[in-house]
C-alpha positions as CSV (number, residue, x, y, z in Angstrom):
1,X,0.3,12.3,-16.4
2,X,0.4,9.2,-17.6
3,X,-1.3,5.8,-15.6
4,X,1.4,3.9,-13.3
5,X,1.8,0.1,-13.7
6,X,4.7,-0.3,-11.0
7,X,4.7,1.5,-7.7
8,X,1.3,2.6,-7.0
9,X,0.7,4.8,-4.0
10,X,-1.6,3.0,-1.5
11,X,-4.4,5.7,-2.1
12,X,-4.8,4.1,-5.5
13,X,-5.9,1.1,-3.8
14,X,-8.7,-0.6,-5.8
15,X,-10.6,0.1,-2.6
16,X,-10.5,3.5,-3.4
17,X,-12.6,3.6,-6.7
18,X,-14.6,0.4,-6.4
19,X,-17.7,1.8,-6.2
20,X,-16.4,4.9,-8.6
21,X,-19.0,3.4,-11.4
22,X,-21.6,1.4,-9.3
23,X,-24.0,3.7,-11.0
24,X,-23.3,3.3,-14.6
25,X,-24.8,-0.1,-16.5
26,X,-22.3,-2.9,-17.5
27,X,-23.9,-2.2,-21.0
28,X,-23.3,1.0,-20.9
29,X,-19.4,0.8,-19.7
30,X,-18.9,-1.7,-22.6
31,X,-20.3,1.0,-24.9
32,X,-17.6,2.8,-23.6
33,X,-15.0,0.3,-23.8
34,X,-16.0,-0.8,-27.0
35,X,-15.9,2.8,-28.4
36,X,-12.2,3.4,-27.3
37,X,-10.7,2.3,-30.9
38,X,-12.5,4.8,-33.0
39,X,-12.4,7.8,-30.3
40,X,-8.5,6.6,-30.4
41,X,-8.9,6.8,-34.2
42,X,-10.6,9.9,-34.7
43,X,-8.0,11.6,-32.4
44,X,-5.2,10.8,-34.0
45,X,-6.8,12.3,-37.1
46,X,-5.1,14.9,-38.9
47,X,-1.6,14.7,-36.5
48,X,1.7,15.2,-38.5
49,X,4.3,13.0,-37.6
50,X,6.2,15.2,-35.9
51,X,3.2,16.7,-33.9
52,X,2.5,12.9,-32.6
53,X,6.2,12.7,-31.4
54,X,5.8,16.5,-30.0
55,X,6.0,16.3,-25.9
56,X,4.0,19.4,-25.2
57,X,4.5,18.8,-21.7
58,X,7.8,18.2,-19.8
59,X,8.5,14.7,-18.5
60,X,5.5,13.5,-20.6
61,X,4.6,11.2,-22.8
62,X,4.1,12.0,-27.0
63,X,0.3,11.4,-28.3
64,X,2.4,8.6,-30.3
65,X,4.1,7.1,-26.8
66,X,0.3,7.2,-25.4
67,X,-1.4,5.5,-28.5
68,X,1.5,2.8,-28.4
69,X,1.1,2.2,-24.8
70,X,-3.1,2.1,-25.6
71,X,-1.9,-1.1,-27.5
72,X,0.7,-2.6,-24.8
73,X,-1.9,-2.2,-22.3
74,X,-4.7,-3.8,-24.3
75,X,-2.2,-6.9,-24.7
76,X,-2.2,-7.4,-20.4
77,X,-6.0,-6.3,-20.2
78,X,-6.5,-8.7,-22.8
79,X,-4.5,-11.3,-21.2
80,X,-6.2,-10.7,-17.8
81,X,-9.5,-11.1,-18.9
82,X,-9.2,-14.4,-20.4
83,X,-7.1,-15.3,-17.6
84,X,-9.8,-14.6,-15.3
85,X,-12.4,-16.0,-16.7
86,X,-10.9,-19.1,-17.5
87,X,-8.5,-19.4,-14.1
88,X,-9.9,-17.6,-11.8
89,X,-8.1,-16.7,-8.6
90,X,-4.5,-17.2,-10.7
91,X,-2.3,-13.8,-10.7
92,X,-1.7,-11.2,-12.8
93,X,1.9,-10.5,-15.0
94,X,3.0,-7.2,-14.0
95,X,4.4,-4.8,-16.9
96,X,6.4,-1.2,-16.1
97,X,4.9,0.5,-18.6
98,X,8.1,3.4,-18.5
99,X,10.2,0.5,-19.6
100,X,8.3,-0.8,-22.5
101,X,7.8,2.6,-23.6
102,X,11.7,3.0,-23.7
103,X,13.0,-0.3,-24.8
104,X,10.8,-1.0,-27.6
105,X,11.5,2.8,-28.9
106,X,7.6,3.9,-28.3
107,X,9.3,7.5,-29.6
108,X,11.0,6.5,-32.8
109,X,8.6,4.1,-34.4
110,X,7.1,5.3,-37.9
111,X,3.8,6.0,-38.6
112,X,3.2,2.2,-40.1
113,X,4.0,1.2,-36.5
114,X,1.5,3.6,-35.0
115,X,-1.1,2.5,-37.4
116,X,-0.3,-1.1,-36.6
117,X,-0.7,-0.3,-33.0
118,X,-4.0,1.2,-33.4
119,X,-5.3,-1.8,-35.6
120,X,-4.1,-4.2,-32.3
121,X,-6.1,-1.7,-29.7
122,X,-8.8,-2.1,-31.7
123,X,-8.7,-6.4,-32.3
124,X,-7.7,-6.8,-29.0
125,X,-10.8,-4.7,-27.8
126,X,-13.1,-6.2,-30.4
127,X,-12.3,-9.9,-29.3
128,X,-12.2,-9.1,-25.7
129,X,-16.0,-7.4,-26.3
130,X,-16.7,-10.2,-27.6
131,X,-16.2,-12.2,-24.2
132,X,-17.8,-9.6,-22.3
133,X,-21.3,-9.8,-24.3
134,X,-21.3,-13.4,-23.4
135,X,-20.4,-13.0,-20.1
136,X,-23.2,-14.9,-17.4
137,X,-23.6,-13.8,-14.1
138,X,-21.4,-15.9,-12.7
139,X,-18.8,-14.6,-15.0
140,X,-19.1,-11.1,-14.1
141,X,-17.9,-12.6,-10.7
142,X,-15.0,-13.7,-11.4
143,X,-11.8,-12.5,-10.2
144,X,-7.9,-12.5,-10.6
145,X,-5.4,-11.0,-8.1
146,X,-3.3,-7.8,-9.7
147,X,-0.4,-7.3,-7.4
148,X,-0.8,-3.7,-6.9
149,X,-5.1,-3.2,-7.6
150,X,-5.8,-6.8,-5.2
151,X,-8.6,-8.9,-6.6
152,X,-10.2,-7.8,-9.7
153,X,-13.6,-8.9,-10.6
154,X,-14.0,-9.3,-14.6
155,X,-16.6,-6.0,-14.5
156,X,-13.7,-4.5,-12.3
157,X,-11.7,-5.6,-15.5
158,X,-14.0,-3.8,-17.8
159,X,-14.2,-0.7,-15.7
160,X,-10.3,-0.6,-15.8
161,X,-10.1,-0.5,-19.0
162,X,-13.3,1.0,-20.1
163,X,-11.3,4.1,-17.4
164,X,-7.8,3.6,-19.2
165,X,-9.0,3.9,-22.4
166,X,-10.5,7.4,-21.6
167,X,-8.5,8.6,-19.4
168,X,-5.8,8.6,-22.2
169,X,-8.3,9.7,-24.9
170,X,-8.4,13.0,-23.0
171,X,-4.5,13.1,-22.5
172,X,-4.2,13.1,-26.3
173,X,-7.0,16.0,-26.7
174,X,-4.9,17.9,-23.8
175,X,-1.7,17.6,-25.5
176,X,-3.4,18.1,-29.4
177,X,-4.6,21.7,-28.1
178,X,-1.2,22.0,-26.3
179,X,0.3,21.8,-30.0
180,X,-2.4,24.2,-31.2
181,X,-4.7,21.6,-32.6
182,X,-7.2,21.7,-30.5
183,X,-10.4,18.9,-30.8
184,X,-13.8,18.7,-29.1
185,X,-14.1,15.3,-28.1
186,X,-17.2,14.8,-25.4
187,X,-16.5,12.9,-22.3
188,X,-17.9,9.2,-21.8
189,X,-17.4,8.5,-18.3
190,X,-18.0,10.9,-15.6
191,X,-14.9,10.9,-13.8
192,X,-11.3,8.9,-13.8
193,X,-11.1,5.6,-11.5
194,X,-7.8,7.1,-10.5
């Protein structure tokens, strides 16, 4: 199962996991966050082209759909960040992540595309770490609205992402041992935001 953008059940509320990971350091979630590229990386490894366009799973995503959408993501939780930090209280763009999927033809890109993707998961996340290290106090107080999560301080930004980035880390290790190529990949973050 994939993460919904659009039309999020009121249980998902952020009031729901905002205190998910109170116990885990800021450091320590940007570890996290910041490892996401090369965990995305070392997935991906050894996949044939048709295995990454394989759907293991009915009325799934492909490991290449998920990696692409890794990258579409990173460009709003990029954008979010920045915007938060430097406007805070303005709103968040919405994205349905279904449609961008479909319409930019997620499925049917080549394998320079899905390298290309990979490289932008990673500079997005690189430059966006990059804030976050330099973050003061006050920073890590900042907040935007998200129409369907409410206000979002920047550390709820981080563990967001820090989540998102995991939780479809583990989709692709699902679906590689679905397709017989099964990886040991340990688990960062104790359990999913949602």
């Amino acid at each position: 199962m994939h993460c919904q953008e659009l039309d999020t059940p009121t249980l998902h509320r952020k009031a729901d996991f905002m205190d998910a990971y109170a116990g885990i350091s800021t450091r320590d979630l940007l570890t996290v966050y910041k490892a996401g590229p090369t965990r995305l990386g070392g997935i991906l490894a050894g996949l044939t082209d048709d295995e990454l366009k394989q759907k293991p799973q009915e009325h799934k995503w492909s490991i290449q759909e998920i990696a692409l959408h890794l990258a579409d993501a990173e460009i709003m939780g990029a954008a979010r960040l920045r915007q938060t930090l430097a406007e805070p209280g303005a709103s968040f763009a919405l994205y349905d992540q279904d449609a961008w999927t479909g319409e930019l033809g997620h499925q049917s890109r080549d394998r320079k595309a899905l390298e290309n993707a990979v490289r932008l998961f990673s500079a997005l996340r690189t430059g966006s770490a990059l804030l976050l290290e330099t973050a003061t106090e006050q920073d890590w107080s900042k907040w935007g609205n998200h129409a369907d999560w409410g206000p979002l301080t920047v550390r709820q930004l981080l563990e967001l992402y820090a989540d998102h980035g995991e939780r479809h880390v583990e989709q692709i290790v699902d679906a590689r041992a679905l397709l017989g190529k099964p990886l040991v990949t340990p688990r960062l973050l104790p359990m999913r935001l949602y």
